[in-house]
One Martini backbone bead per residue (centre of mass of N, CA, C, O) as a GRO file, in nm:
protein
   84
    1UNK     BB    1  -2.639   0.413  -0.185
    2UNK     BB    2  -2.327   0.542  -0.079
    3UNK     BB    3  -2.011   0.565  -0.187
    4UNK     BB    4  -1.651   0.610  -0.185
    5UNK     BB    5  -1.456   0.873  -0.323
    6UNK     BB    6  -1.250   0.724  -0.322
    7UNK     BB    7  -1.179   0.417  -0.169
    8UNK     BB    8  -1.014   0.338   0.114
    9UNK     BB    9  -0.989   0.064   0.013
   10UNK     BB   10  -0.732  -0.099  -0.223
   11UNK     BB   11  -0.674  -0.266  -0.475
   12UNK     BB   12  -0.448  -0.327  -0.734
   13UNK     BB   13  -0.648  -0.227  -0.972
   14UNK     BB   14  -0.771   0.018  -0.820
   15UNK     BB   15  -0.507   0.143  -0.790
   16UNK     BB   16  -0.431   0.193  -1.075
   17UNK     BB   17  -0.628   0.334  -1.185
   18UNK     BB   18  -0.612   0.589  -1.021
   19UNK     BB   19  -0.304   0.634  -1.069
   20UNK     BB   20  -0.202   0.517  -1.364
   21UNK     BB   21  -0.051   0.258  -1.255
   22UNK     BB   22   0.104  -0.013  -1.313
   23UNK     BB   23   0.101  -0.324  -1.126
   24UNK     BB   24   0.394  -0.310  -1.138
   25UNK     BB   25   0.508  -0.073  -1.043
   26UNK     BB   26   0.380  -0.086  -0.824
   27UNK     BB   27   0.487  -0.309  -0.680
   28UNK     BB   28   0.816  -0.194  -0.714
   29UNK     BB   29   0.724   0.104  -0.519
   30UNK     BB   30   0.716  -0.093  -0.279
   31UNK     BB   31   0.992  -0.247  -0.265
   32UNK     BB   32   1.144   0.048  -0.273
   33UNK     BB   33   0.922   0.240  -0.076
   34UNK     BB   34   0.739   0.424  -0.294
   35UNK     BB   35   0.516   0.259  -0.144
   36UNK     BB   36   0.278   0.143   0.100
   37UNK     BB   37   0.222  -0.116   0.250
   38UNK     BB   38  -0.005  -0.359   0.239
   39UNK     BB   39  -0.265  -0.457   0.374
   40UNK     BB   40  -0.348  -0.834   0.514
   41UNK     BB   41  -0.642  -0.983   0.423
   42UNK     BB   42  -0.724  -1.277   0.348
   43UNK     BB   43  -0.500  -1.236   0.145
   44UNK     BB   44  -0.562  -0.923   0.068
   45UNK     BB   45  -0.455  -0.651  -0.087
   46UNK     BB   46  -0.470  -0.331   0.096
   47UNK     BB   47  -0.480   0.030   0.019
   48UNK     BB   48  -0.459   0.301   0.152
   49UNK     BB   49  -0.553   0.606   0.010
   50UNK     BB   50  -0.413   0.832   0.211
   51UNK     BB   51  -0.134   0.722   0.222
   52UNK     BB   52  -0.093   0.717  -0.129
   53UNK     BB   53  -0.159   1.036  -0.110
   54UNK     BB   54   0.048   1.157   0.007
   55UNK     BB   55   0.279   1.061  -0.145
   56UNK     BB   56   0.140   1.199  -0.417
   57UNK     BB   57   0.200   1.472  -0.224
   58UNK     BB   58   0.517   1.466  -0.135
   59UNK     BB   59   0.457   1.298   0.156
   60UNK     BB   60   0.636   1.025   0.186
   61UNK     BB   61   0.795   1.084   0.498
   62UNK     BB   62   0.507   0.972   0.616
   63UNK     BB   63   0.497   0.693   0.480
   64UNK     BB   64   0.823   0.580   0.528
   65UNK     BB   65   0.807   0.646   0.873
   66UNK     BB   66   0.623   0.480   0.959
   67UNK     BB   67   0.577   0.254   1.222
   68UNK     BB   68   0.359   0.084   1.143
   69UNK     BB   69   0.486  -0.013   0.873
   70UNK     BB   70   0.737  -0.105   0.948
   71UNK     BB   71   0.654  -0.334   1.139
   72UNK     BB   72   0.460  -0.484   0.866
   73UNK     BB   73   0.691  -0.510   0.706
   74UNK     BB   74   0.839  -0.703   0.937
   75UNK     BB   75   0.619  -0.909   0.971
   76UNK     BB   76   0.629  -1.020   0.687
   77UNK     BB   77   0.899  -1.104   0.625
   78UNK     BB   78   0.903  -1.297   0.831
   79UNK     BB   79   0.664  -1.470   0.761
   80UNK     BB   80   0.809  -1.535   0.488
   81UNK     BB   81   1.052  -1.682   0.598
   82UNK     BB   82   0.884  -1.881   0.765
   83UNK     BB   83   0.644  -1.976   0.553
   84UNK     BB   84   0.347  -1.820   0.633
   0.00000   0.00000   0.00000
């Protein structure tokens, strides 16, 4: 069985492998805008790899305009202030 590489959607470490970039970083360029806000599932949160290529060439304003994100932001935030 052969897996893809990169894999399609990564967590905080496998993230900054790739990148390159410390996990405080990714953590600080989410907060930013500067990169993607991740899926969060069962707690685990994961970042679409596609996504963050996007990104990292160059096309920022195809990932921080998408509304998907956008709507995904907005709602992580309000369950965020109402505590859960």
């Amino acid at each position: 069985m052969s897996l893809p590489y990169p894999p399609p959607y990564q967590d905080l470490a496998t993230l900054a492998e790739h990148t390159t970039l410390a996990p405080r970083t990714i953590e600080e360029w989410v907060k930013l805008g500067k990169l993607p806000t991740p899926k969060v599932r069962e707690g685990k949160r994961l970042w679409k790899w596609k996504e963050v290529e996007r990104y990292l060439d160059g096309d920022a304003g195809a990932v921080s305009s998408a509304p998907d994100q956008e709507a995904e932001r907005i709602k992580n935030a309000t369950r965020a202030a109402a505590g859960g």
